[in-house]
C-alpha positions as CSV (number, residue, x, y, z in Angstrom):
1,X,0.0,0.0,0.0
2,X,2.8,2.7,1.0
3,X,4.5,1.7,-2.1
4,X,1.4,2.2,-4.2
5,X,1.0,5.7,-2.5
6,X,4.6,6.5,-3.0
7,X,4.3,5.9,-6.9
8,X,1.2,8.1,-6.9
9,X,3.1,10.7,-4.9
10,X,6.2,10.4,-7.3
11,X,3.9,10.7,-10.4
12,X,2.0,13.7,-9.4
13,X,4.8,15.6,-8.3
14,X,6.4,14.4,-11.9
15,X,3.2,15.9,-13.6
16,X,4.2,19.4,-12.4
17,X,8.1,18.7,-13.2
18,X,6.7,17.9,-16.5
19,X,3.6,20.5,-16.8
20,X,3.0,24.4,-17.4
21,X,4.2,25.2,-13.9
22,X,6.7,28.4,-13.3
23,X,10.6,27.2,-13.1
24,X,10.6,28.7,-8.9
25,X,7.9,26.4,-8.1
26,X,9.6,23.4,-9.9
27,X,12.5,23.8,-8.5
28,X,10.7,23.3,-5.3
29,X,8.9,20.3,-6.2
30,X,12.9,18.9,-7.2
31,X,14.2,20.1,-3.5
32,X,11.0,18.3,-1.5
33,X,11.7,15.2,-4.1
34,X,15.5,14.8,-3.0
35,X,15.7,15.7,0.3
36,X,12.3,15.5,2.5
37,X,9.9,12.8,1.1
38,X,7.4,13.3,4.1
39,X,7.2,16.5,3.2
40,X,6.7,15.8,-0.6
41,X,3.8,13.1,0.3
42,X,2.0,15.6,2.1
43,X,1.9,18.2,-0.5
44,X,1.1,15.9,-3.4
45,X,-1.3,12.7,-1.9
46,X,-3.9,14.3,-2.6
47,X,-5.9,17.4,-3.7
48,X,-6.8,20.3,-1.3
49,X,-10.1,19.6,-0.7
50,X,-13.3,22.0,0.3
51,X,-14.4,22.0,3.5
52,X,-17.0,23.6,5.4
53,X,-15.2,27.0,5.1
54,X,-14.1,26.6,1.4
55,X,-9.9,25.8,0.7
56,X,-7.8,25.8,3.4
57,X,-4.3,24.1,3.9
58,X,-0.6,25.6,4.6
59,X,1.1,27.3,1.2
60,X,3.4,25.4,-0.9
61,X,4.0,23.4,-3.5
62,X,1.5,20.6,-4.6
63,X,-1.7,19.4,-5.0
64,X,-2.5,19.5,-1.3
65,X,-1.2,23.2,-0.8
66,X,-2.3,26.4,-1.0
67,X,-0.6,28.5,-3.8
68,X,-1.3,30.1,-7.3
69,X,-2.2,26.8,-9.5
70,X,-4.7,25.2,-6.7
71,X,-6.0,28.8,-5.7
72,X,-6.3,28.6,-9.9
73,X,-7.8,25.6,-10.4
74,X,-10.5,26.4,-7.4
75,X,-11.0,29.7,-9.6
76,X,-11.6,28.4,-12.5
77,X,-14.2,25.8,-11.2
78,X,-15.8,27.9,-9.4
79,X,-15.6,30.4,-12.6
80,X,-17.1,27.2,-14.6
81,X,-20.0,27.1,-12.4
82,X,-20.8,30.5,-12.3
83,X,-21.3,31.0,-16.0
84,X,-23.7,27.7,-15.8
85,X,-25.3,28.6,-13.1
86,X,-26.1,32.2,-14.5
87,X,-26.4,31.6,-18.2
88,X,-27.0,34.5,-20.2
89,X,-26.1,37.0,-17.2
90,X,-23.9,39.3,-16.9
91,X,-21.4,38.1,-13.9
92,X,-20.4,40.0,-10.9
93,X,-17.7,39.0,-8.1
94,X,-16.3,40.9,-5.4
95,X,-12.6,39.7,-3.8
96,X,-11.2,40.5,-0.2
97,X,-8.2,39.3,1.9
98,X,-6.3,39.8,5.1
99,X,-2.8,40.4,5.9
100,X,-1.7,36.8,5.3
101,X,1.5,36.1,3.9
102,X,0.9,35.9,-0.2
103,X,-2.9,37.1,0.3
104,X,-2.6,39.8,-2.0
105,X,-1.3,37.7,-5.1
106,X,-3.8,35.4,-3.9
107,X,-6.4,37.8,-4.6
108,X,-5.2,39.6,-7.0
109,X,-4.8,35.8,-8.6
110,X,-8.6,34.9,-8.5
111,X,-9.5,38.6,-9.7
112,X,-7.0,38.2,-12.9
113,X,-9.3,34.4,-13.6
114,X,-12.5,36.1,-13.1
115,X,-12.1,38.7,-15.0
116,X,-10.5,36.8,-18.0
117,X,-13.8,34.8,-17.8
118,X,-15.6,37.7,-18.6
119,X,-16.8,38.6,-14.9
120,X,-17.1,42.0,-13.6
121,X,-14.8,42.2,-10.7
122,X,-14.9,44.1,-7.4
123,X,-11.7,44.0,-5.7
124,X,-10.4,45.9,-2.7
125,X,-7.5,48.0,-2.6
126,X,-6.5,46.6,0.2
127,X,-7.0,44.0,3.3
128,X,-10.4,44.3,4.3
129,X,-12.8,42.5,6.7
130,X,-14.5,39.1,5.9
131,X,-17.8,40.6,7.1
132,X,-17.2,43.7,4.4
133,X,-16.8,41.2,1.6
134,X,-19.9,40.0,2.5
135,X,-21.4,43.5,3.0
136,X,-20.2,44.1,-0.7
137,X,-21.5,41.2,-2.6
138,X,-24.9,42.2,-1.4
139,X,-24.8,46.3,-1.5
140,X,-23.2,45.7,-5.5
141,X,-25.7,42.9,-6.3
142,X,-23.0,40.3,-6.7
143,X,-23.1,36.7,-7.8
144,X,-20.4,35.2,-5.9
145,X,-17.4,36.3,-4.2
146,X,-14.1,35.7,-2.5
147,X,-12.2,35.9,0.8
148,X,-8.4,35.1,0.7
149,X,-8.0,34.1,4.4
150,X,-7.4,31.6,6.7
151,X,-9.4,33.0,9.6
152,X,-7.5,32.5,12.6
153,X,-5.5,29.7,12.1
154,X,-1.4,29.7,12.3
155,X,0.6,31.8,10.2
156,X,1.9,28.7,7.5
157,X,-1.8,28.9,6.3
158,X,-3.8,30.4,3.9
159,X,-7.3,29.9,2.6
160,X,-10.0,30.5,0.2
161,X,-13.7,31.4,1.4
162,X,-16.0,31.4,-1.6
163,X,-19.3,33.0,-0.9
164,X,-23.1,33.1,-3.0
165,X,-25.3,35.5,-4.3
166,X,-27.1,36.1,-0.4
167,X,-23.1,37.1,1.1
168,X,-23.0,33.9,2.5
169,X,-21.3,31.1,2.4
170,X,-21.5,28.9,-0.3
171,X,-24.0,26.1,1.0
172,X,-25.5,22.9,-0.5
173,X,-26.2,22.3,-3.9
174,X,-23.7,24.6,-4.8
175,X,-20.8,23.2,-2.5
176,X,-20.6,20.3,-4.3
177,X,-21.6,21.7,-7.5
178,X,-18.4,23.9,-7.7
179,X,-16.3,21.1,-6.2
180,X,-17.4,19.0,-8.9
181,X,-16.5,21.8,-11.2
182,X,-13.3,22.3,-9.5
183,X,-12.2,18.4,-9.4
184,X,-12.6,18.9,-14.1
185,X,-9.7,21.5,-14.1
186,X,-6.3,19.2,-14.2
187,X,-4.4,21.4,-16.3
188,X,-3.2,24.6,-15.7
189,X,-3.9,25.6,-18.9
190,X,-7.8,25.3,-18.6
191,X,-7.0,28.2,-16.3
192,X,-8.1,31.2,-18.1
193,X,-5.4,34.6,-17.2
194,X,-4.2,37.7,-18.6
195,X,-7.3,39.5,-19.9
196,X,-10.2,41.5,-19.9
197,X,-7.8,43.9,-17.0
198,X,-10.4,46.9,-17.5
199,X,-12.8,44.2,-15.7
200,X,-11.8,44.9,-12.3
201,X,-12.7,47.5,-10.7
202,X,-11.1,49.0,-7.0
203,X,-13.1,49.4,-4.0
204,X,-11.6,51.9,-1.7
205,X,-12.2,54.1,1.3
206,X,-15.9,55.1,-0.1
207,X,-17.0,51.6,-0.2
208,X,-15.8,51.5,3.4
209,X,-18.1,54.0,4.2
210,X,-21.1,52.4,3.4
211,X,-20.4,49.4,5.7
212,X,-19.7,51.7,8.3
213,X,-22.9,53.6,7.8
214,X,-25.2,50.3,8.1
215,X,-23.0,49.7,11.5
216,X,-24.1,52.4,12.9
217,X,-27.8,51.6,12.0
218,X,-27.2,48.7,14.8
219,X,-27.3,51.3,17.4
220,X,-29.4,51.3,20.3
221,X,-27.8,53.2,22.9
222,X,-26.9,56.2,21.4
223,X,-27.4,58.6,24.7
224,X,-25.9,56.3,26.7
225,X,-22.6,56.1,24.6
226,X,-23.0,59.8,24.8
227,X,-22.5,60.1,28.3
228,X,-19.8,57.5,28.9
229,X,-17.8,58.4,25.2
230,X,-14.7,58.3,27.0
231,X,-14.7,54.7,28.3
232,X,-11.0,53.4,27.8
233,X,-11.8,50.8,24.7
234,X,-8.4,48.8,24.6
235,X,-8.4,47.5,20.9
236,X,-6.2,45.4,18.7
237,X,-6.6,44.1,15.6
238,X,-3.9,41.1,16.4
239,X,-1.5,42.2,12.8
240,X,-4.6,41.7,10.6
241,X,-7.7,43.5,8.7
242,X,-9.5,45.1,11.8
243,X,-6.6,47.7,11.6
244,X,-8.5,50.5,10.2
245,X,-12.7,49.6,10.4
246,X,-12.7,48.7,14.1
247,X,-11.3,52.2,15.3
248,X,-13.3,53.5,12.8
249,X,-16.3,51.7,13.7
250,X,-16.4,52.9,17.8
251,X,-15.5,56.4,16.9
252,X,-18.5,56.3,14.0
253,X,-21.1,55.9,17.4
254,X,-19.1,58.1,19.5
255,X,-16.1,56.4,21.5
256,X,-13.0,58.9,21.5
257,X,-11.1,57.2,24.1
258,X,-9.6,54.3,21.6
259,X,-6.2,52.7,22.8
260,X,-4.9,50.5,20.4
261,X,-1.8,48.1,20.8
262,X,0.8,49.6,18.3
263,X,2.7,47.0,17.8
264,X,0.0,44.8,16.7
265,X,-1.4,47.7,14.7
266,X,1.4,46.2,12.3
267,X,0.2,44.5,9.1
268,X,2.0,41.3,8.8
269,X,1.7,38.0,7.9
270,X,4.0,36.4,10.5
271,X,2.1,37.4,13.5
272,X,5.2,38.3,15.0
273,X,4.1,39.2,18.4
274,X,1.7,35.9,19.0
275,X,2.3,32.3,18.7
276,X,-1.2,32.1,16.6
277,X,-3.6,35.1,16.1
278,X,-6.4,33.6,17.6
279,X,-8.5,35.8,20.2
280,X,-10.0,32.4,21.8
281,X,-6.5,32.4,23.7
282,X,-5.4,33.9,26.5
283,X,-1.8,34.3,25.4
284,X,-2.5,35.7,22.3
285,X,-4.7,38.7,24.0
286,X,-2.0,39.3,26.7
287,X,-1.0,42.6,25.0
288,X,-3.8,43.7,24.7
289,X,-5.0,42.5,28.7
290,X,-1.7,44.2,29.6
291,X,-2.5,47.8,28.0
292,X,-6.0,47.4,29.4
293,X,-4.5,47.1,33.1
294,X,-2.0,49.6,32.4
295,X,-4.6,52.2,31.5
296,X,-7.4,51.0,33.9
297,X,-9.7,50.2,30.9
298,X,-13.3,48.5,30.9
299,X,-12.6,45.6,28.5
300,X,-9.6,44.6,26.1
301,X,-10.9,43.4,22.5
302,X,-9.1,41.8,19.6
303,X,-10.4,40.4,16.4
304,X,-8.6,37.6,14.7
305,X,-6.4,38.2,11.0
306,X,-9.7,38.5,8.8
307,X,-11.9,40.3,11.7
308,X,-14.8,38.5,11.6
309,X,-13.6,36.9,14.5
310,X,-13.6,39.2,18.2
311,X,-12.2,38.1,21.5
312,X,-13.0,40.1,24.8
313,X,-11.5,40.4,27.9
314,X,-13.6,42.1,30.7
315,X,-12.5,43.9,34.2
316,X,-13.8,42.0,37.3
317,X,-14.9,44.0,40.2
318,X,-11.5,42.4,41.6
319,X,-10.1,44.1,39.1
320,X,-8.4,41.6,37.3
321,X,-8.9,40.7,33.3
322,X,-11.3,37.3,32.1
323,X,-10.8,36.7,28.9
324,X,-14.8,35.7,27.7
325,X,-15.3,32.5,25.6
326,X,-16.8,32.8,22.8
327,X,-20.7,31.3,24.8
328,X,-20.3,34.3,27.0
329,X,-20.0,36.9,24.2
330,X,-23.0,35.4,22.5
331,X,-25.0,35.7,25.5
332,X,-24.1,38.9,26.5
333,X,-24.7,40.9,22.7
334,X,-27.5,39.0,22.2
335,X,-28.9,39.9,25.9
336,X,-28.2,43.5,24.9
337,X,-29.8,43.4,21.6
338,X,-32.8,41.6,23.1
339,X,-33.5,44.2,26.2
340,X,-32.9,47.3,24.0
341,X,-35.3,45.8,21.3
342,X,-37.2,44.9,23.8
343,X,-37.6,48.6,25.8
344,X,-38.0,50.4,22.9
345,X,-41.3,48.3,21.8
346,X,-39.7,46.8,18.8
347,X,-40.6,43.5,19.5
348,X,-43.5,41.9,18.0
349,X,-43.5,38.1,18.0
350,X,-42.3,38.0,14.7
351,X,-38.5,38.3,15.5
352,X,-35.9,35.4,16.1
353,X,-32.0,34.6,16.8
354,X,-30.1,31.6,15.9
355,X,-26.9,30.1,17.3
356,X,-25.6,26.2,16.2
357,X,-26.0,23.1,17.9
358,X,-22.9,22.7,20.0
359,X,-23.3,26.7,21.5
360,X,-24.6,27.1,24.6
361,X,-28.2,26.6,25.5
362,X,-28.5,29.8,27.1
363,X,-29.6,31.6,24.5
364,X,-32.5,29.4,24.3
365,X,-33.3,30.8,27.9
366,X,-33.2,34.3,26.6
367,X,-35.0,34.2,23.2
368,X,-37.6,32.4,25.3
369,X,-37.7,34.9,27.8
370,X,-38.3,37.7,25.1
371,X,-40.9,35.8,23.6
372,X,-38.3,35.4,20.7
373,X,-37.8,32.3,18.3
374,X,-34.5,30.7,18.8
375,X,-33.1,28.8,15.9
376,X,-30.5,26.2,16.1
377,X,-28.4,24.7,13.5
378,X,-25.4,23.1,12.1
379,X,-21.9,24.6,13.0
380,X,-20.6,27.0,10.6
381,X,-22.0,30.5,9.7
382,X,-22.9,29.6,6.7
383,X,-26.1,28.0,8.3
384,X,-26.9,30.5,10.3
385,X,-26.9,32.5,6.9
386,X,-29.7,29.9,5.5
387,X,-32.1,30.4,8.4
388,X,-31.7,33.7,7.9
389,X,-32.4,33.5,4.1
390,X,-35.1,31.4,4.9
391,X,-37.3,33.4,7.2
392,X,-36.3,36.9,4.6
393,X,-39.6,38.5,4.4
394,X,-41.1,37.1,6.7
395,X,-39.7,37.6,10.2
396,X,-36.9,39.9,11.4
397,X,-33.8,38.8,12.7
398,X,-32.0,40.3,15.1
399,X,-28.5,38.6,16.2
400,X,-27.1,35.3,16.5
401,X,-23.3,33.6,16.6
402,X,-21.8,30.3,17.8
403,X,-19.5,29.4,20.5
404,X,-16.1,30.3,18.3
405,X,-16.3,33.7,19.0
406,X,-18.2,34.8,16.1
407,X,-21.3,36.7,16.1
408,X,-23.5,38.8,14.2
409,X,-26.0,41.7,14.5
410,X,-28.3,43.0,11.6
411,X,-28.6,41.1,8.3
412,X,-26.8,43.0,5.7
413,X,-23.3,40.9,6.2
414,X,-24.0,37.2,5.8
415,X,-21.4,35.9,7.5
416,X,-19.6,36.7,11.3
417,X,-19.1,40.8,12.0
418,X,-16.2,40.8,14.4
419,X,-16.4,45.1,13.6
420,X,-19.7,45.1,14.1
421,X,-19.6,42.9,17.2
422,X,-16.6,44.6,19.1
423,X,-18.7,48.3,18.3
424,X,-21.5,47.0,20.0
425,X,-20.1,45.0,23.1
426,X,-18.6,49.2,23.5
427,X,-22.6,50.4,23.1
428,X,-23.8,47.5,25.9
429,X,-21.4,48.3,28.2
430,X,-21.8,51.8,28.3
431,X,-25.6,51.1,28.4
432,X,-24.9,48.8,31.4
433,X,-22.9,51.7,33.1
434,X,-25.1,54.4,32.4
435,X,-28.3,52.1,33.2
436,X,-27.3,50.3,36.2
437,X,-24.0,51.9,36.9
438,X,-22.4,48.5,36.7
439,X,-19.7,46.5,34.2
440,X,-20.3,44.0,31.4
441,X,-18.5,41.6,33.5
442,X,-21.3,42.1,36.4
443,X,-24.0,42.1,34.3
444,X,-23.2,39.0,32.8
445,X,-23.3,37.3,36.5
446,X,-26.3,38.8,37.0
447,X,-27.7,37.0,33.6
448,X,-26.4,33.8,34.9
449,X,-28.8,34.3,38.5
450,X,-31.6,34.9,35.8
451,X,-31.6,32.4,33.5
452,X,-29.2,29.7,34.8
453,X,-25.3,29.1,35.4
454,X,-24.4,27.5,31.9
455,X,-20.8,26.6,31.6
456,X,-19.4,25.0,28.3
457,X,-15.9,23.5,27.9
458,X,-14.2,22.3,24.7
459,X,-10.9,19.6,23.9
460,X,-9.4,19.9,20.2
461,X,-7.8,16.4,19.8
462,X,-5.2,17.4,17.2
463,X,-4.3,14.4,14.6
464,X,-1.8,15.5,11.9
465,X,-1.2,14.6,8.5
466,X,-3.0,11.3,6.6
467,X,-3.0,9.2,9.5
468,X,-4.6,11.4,11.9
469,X,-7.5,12.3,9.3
470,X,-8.1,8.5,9.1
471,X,-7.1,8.2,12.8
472,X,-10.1,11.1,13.2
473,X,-12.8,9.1,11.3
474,X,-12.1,6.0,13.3
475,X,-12.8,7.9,16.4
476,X,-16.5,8.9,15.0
477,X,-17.3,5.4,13.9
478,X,-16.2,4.1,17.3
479,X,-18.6,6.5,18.7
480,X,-21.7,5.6,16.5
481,X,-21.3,1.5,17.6
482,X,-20.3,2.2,21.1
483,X,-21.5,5.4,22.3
484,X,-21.2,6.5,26.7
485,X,-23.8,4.3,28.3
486,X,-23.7,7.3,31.3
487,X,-22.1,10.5,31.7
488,X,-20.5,10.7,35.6
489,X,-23.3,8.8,36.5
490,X,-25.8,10.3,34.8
491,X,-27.7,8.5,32.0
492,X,-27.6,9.1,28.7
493,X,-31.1,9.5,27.4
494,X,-30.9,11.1,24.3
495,X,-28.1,10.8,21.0
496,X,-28.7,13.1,17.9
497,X,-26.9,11.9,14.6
498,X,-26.4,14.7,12.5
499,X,-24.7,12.6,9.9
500,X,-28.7,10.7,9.7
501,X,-30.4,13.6,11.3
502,X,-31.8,11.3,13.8
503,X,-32.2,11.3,17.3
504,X,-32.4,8.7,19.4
505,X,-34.1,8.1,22.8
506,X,-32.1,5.7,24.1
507,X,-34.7,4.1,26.8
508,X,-37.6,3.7,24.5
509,X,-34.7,2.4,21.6
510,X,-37.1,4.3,19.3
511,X,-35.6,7.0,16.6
512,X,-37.3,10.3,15.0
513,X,-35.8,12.9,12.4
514,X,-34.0,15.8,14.1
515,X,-36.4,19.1,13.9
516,X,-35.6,21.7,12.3
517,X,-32.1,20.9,10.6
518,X,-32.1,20.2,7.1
519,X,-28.1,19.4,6.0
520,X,-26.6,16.5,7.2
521,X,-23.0,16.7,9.5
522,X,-20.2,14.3,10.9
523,X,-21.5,15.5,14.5
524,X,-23.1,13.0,17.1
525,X,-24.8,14.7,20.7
526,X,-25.1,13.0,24.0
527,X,-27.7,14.6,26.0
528,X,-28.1,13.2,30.1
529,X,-30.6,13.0,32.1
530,X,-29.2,15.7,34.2
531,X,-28.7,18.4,31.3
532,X,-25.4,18.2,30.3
533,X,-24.1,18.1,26.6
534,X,-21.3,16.4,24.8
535,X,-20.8,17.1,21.1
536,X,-18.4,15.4,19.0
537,X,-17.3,16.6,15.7
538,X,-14.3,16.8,13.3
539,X,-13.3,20.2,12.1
540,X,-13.6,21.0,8.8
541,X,-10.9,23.8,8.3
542,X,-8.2,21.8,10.6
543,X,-6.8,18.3,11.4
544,X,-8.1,17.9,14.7
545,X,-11.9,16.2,15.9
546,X,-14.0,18.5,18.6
547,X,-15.3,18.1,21.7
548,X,-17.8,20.7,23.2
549,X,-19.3,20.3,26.7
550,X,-22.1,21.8,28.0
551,X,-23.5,21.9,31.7
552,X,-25.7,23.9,34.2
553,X,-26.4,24.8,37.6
554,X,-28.6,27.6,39.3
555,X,-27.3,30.3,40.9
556,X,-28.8,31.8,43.7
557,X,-26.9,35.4,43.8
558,X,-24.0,36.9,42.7
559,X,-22.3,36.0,45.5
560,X,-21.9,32.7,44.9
561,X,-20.8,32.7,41.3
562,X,-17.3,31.6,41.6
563,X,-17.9,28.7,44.1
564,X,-20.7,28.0,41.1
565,X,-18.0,28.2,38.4
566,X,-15.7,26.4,39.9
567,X,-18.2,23.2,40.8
568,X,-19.0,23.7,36.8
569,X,-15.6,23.4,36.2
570,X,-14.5,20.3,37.7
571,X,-17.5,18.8,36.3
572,X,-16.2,19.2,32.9
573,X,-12.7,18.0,33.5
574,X,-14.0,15.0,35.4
575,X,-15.9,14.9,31.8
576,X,-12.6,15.0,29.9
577,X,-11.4,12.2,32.1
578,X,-14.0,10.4,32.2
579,X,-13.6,10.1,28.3
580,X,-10.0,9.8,28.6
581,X,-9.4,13.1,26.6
582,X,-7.0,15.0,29.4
């Protein structure tokens, strides 16, 4: 078997010795053939594949990397598609990237295809946000679009987010349609380059305007902000596209107090000041917790490489910094957005939210609470993007997110708003100050005594390379045949299949569809008799499988919320243990 896989290694790395492939990128192929072979079956065993965010892999040479001939060939399918999807039409495409490593050409790649296919092009002059790419395919009536990023992953990657006529996501038919499309181009010469250049046309500072403008629609608080403008907002944009927009964004509603972290106001690919620009982590906000303790500020904030992403970190009344998971923020902007719609009369019973299957059930609590419809559904935004699709015209959505730090108010982006998002966590807390003359961080205890201490957890078992992907699906068939009879002693009574979209109630044995959900998943959910919630599910952006946690206790009074927390917590380890994932 390995020899069969070396010879189909050997070949394909051949085919670009011997193909229309530049003489640098050769000459790489020749190094990885003569001197690292585990290297070179890595980049060549097979293509770079789709997954539920589009292309993503680390850049280099081969068929399993990103650079300009799979970026091409992705192009180019996605091109085919286009034009036979939308016969007869006249083709628009907007492109965007962040400040990864070879982004630009990236972009500036995919606008040179698109436009030598005839499309009119929108590109940026610049790194933008993922959520303003969005913004732009729907304000200039676009067909499709593109993100060059790689969202928050570490700096060796790069991706390729491909988005629909809504500013979504591409979702089902047309992911598979395009990969089908994709899978036909095997020569880099079906790649069409190198005309049509008056095609493409730049988006600049005006178009950034526009965005803004519909940001500040979102407010709700203006008198409040008013009063407080000068809250210290400690802001960084963590090397990547929230440089300018964010800033911009807080002092658009009013905020003149912005501190940003300079040297991670630096655009650059290398992420020099983090190990991985990723605002889930604690290390990679220290900066910015560091500047926020040094100038006494309110909250610290980040927002990931392509700014869709936010992180906060919030001042305790003991003064110290807690860096919110991405649960918390959900709960507390859509809390926010819920009481101001709310107060001012503007709900009707004909609003909703939405938040995916392996977030918190909190929400839940609060949409019921406001008499508000809470949808849930598969992980990735580009689902939360359907519902809201679905229900256009005839209810009105408000806000909803998912537990990996992503969120989003209003429905003119499709996709997560980290600039957006960070402007209105400024709004609620200087609501919350100005209201009840307490902090975000209090009000969010306070919202746990309401509705219920929910606590979530999560374990990102990380399996390399060809073996661990195969190592990965193992894991989920295991599951299936032999799921937990018990969770620490409580029963399991209920197991949802997204992969059949079936659940099962394990005492009667008997099995119904899932409600609600339409697009199948690799995730299974093990719901006990006493609450909690275990999700399993591969990633489909990185080589790792997922394991979310979710469990729940009263709380009486404020008072008690870190003996509360900390009971929460050592139920989830004794989870982890329990499953042997510590």
């Amino acid at each position: 078997m390995a020899n069969d896989l070396d010879k189909q290694v050997l070949s394909r790395a051949q085919a670009w010795l011997d193909g229309d492939y530049d003489e640098a990128t050769k000459a790489q192929v020749r190094l990885l053939m003569e001197t690292n072979h585990n290297e070179l079956v890595e980049s060549f065993y097979k293509d770079l594949e789709f997954g539920t965010g589009g292309l993503r892999g680390i850049m280099g040479v081969g068929t399993n990397r990103m650079n300009i001939y799979t970026v091409g060939a992705a192009t180019q399918g996605l091109a085919n598609y286009l034009k036979r999807n939308f016969e007869g039409e006249q083709i628009k495409v907007a492109i965007s990237h962040d400040s990864r490593n070879n982004s630009r050409m990236f972009a500036e790649r995919v606008a040179d295809i698109f436009a030598s296919n005839g499309f009119v092009v929108y590109l940026f002059d610049a790194l933008r946000p993922t959520p303003e790419l969005s913004f732009a395919i729907r304000e200039l009536g676009c067909h499709s679009g593109v993100m060059v990023t790689a969202s928050h992953n570490p700096k060796e990657y790069n991706g390729y987010k491909a988005y629909w006529t809504d500013g979504s996501q591409v979702t089902s038919p047309h992911d598979v349609n395009i990969i089908e499309e994709v899978l036909k181009v095997t020569e880099t010469s079906q790649v069409l380059t190198g005309k049509n250049p008056e095609n493409i046309h730049t988006l600049g500072e005006e178009f950034d305007k526009v965005y803004l403008a519909a940001i500040k629609e979102l407010s709700l608080s203006p008198e409040a902000v008013a009063k407080h403008n000068d809250m210290k907002i400690v802001y960084t944009p963590l090397h990547g596209a929230g440089v300018k927009l964010v800033p911009q964004s807080l002092r658009n509603y009013g905020f003149n107090n912005i501190i940003c972290v300079d040297e991670q106001m630096v655009l650059d690919g290398n992420f020099p000041t983090v190990a991985s620009p990723n605002p889930e982590e604690r290390k990679t906000m220290a900066m910015a917790i560091e500047r926020a303790e040094k100038e006494g500020a309110d909250f610290a904030m980040a927002t990931d490489p392509d700014a869709d992403r936010l992180g906060v970190a919030l001042r305790t009344g003991k003064g110290d910094y807690v860096l919110l998971n991405g649960n918390q923020t959900l709960v507390l902007l859509m809390s926010y957005q819920l009481t101001r719609w709310a107060e001012l009369g503007k709900i009707t019973g004909k609003e909703f939210v939405v938040k995916t299957i392996v977030t918190s059930m909190m929400p839940d609590a609060i949409a019921e609470h406001y008499g508000v419809k809470c949808y849930n559904c598969l992980t990735g935004f580009k689902y939360i993007a359907k519902i809201i699709r679905e229900q256009e015209g005839k209810t009105k959505y408000i806000g909803g997110g998912e537990e990996s730090f992503g969120y989003l108010p209003g429905d003119f982006v499709r996709d997560k708003d980290g600039v957006a998002a960070i402007t209105l966590v400024a709004e609620a807390a200087a609501w919350a100050r100005e209201t009840m003359g307490i902090t975000l961080y209090e009000w969010l205890q306070q919202l746990y005594v309401k509705y219920g201490f929910f606590r979530e957890g999560l374990v990102n078992v990380v399996r390399k390379g060809k073996d661990g992907a195969a190592e990965i699906q193992q894991m989920m068939v295991d599951y299936r045949q032999n799921p937990p009879k018990s969770i620490l002693g409580s029963e399991v009574v209920k197991i949802y299949d997204y992969k059949t979209l079936e659940v099962l109630d394990v005492k009667s044995g008997t099995k119904s569809p899932i409600e609600g959900v339409e697009d199948k998943s690799n995730v299974l959910q093990w719901l006990t008799e006493d609450g909690t919630k275990v999700s399993v599910r591969p990633s489909g952006t990185e080589p790792k499988i997922k394991f979310y946690f979710g469990v729940k206790a009263p709380l009486c009074c404020v008072e008690k919320f870190d003996e509360v927390q900390a009971a929460l917590d050592k139920k989830i380890e004794d989870i982890k243990a329990e499953l042997n994932l510590l």
